[in-house]
C-alpha positions in Angstrom: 0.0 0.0 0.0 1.5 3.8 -1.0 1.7 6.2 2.6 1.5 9.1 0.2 2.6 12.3 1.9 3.8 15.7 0.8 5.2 18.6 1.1 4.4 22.0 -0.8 6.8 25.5 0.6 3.8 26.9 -1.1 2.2 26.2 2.0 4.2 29.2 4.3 5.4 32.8 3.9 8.9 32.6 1.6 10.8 33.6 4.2 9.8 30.4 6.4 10.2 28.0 3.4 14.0 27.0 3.8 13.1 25.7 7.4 10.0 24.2 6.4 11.5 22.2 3.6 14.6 21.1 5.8 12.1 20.1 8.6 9.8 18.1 6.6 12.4 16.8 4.6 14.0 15.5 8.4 10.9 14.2 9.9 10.5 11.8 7.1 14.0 11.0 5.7 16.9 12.1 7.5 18.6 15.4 9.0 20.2 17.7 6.4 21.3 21.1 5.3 19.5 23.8 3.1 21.4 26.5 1.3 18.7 27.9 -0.8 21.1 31.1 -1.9 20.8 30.3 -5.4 17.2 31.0 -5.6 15.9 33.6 -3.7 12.3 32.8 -4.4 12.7 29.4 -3.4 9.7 26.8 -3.7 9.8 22.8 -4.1 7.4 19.6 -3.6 7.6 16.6 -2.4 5.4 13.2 -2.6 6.0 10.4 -1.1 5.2 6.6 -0.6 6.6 3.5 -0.6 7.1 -0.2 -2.3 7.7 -2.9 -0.2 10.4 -1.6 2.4 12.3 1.1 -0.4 10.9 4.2 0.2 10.1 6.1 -3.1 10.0 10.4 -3.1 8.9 12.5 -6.2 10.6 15.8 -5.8 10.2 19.4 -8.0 11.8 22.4 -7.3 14.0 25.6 -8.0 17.5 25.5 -7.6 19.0 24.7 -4.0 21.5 22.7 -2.4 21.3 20.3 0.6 24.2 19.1 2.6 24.6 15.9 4.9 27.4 15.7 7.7 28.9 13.9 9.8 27.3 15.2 12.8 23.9 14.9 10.7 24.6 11.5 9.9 25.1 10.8 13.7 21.9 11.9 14.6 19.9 9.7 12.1 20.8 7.2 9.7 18.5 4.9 7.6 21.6 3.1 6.4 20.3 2.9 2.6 21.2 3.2 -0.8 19.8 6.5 -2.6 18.9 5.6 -6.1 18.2 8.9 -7.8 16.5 8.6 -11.8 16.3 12.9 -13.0 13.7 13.9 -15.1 13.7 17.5 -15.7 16.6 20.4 -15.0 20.1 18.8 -13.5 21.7 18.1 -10.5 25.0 18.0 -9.4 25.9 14.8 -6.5 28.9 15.1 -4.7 30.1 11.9 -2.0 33.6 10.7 -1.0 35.4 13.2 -3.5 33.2 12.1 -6.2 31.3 14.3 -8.7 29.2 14.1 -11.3 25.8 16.0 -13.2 22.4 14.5 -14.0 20.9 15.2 -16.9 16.9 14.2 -17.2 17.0 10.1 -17.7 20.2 9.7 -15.5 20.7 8.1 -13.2 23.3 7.8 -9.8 23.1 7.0 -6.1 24.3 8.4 -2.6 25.2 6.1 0.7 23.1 7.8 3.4 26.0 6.5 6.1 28.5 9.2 4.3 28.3 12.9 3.8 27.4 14.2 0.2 25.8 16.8 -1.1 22.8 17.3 -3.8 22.7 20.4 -5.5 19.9 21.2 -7.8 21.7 23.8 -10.8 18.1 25.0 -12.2 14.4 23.7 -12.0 14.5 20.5 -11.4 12.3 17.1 -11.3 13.8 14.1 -9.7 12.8 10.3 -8.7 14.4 8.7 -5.3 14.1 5.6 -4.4 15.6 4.7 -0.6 16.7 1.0 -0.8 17.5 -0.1 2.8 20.8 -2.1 2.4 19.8 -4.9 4.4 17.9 -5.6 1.3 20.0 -4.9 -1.2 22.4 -8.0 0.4 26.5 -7.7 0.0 26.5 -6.2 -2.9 25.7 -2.9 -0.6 28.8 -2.1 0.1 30.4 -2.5 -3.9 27.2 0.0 -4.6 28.2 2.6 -1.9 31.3 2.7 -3.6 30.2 4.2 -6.8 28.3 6.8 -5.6 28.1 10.1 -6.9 29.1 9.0 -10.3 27.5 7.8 -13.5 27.2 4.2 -14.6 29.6 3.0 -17.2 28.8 2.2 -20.5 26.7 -1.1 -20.3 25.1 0.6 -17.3 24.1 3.5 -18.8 22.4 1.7 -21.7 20.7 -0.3 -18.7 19.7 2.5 -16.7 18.2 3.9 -19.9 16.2 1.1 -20.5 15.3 1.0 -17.0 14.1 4.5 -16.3 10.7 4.2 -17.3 10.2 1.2 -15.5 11.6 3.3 -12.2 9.1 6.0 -13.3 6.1 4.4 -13.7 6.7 2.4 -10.0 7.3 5.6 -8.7 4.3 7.1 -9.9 2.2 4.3 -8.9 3.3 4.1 -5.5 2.4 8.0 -4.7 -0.2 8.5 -6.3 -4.0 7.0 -5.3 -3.8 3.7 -3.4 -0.7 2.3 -4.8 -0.2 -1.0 -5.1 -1.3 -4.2 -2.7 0.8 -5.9 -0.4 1.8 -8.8 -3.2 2.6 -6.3 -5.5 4.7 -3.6 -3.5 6.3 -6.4 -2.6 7.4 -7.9 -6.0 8.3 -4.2 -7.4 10.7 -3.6 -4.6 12.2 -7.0 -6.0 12.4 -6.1 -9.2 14.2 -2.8 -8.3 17.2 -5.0 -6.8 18.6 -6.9 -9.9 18.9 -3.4 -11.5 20.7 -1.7 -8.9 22.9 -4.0 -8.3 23.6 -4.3 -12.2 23.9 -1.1 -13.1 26.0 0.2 -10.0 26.9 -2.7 -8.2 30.6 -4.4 -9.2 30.2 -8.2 -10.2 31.3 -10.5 -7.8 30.3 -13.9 -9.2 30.9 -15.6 -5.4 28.9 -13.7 -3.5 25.3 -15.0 -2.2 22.7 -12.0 -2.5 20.5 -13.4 0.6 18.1 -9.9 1.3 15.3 -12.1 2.8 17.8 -14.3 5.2 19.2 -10.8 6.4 16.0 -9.4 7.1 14.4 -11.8 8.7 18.0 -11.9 10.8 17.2 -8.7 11.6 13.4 -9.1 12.8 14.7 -12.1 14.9 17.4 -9.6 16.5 14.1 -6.8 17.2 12.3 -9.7 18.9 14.3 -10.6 21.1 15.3 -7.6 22.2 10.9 -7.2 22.5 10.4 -10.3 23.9 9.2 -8.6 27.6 6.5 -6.3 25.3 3.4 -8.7 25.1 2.0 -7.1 22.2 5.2 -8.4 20.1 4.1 -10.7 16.8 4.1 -10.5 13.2 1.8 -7.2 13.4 4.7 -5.4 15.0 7.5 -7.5 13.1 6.1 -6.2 9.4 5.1 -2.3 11.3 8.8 -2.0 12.5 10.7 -3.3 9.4 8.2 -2.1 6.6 6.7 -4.9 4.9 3.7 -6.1 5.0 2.5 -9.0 7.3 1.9 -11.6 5.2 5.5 -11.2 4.1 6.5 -12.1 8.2 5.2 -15.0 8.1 7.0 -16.1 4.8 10.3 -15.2 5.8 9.7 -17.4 9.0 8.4 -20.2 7.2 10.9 -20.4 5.3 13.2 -20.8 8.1 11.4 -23.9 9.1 9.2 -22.6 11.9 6.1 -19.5 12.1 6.4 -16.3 13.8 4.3 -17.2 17.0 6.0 -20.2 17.4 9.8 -18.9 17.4 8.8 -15.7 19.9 7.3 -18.0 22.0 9.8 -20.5 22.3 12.3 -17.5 22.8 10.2 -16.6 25.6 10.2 -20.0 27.3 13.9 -20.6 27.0 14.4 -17.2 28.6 11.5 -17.9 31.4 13.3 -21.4 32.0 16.6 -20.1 32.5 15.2 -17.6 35.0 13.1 -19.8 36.7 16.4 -22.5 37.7 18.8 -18.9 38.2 16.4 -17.3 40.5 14.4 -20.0 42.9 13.4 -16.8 45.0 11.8 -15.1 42.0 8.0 -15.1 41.8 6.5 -17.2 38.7 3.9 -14.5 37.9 7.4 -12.1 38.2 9.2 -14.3 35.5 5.7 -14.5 33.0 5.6 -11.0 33.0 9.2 -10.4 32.6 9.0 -12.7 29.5 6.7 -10.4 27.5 3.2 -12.9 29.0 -0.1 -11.3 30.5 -0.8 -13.6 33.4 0.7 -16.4 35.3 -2.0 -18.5 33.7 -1.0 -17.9 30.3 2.4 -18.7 30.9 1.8 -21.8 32.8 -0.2 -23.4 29.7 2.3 -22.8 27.2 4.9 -24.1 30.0 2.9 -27.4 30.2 2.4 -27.8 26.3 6.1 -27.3 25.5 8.1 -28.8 28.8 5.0 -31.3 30.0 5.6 -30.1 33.3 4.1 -26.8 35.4 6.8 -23.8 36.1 6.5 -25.2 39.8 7.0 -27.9 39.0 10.5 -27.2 37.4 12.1 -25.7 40.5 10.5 -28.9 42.9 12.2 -30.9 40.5 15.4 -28.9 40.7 15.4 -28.4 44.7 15.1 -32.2 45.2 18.2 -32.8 42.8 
């Protein structure tokens, strides 16, 4: 589903537009810097939404220039790939000493985790798509490293025939109700294979695994939510952007569903706490262990270790 937003400096006096933009732009991307010197009657758009977990921004306005630091990058960082496709004006990107200008139907990228700089020269119309790298796999970090410039020769025939592919999935996903769940997710796949090619250096030995990194990733968020009893493929999908249904795939695939994994996650925990701490309280332990009530906690207890939590500590004090 598209989460279309926008911004419009349209909206407040010039004078207040600079922070506007820069505050917007924060609030749902990242920190950064806006020199709008070069256009004293500054003015510029946004729309947003979203395919699968890449974020996806349609952007118009007059010439400006925004700067990302160190410090900013400190503050927030989504750690993602931007994949910028122009389509009116130009814009110069600058990253790691690199340089190079967009003219409509280019394409280039930026590493969020670094500082750059994007620098619109005149009017200007431009596509980003913010590809977490989690998902892009190991070919991140090859990608990172060709920031700021243009793709080579095979690339740029690539990225030409690509752009109005990019175009129309950015179009789709910000404007009306986007696509479903299914579908947002298979465009943000098809997005991959031509990043990777047009940017990424080929590296026939290395295994592109975005789903087995993600779902390492949700596992990691669970357990450090295993105490929260609302945690479950609701909050898994909410917290890594994707939809539900996806959840559950990435956990079947592992050989086990989402309920079942958090809750034996729980119980190991709760059993380790229950033999370290005799003097703890059982209905203490349940709700350390992310479970409602005592009762709750016993039942599952029973069904996995055939046995009552009480029962576990007699056991172990008579040893």
């Amino acid at each position: 589903m598209s989460h279309l937003t926008a911004l419009d400096t349209r909206r407040v006096a010039p004078s207040d537009r600079p922070d506007y933009w820069s505050t917007g732009i924060a609030e749902r991307f990242f920190p950064m810097q806006v020199d709008t010197s070069a256009s004293p009657s500054f003015d510029a758009r946004l729309v947003s939404g979203a395919v699968g977990p890449i974020a996806v921004g349609a952007i118009q306005g007059r010439p400006h220039r925004v700067v990302r630091t160190q410090k900013m990058i400190a503050v927030a960082d989504p750690e993602s790939i931007l994949l910028y496709l122009l389509m009116r004006g130009s814009v110069r990107l600058e990253q790691d000493e690199r340089s190079c200008l967009l003219r409509p139907g280019d394409m280039a990228c930026h590493d969020t985790s670094k500082p750059s700089t994007f620098e619109g020269q005149e009017a200007f119309e431009v596509l980003i798509f913010s590809v977490p790298r989690w998902f892009i796999g190991v070919r991140a970090e090859s990608i990172a490293r060709r920031s700021a410039t243009r793709p080579a020769r095979a690339g740029a025939s690539l990225a030409g025939l690509a752009a109005p592919f990019l175009a129309g999935i950015a179009r789709t996903a910000v404007e009306g109700d986007g696509l479903s769940g299914i579908e947002s997710e298979g465009a943000a796949e098809m997005i991959l294979p031509l990043l990777r090619n047009v940017f990424g250096e080929e590296t026939p030995s290395e295994t592109l695994a975005p789903s087995s990194a993600l779902l390492a990733r949700m596992q990691r968020y669970a357990i450090e939510h295993l105490h929260e009893p609302d945690l479950g493929p609701e909050r898994l999908a909410g917290a890594h952007f994707v939809s539900t249904r996806y959840v559950h795939k990435l956990f079947a695939a592992s050989g086990t569903g989402v309920s079942e994994w958090i809750r034996d996650r729980r119980l190991e925990g709760a059993t380790a706490e229950l033999r370290e701490s005799p003097g703890t309280a059982i209905a203490v332990v349940a709700a350390r262990w992310g479970y409602r009530n005592p009762a709750s906690f016993s039942r599952a207890f029973r069904d996995r270790y055939g046995c009552a939590p009480r029962e576990l500590r007699g056991m172990r004090q008579s040893a």
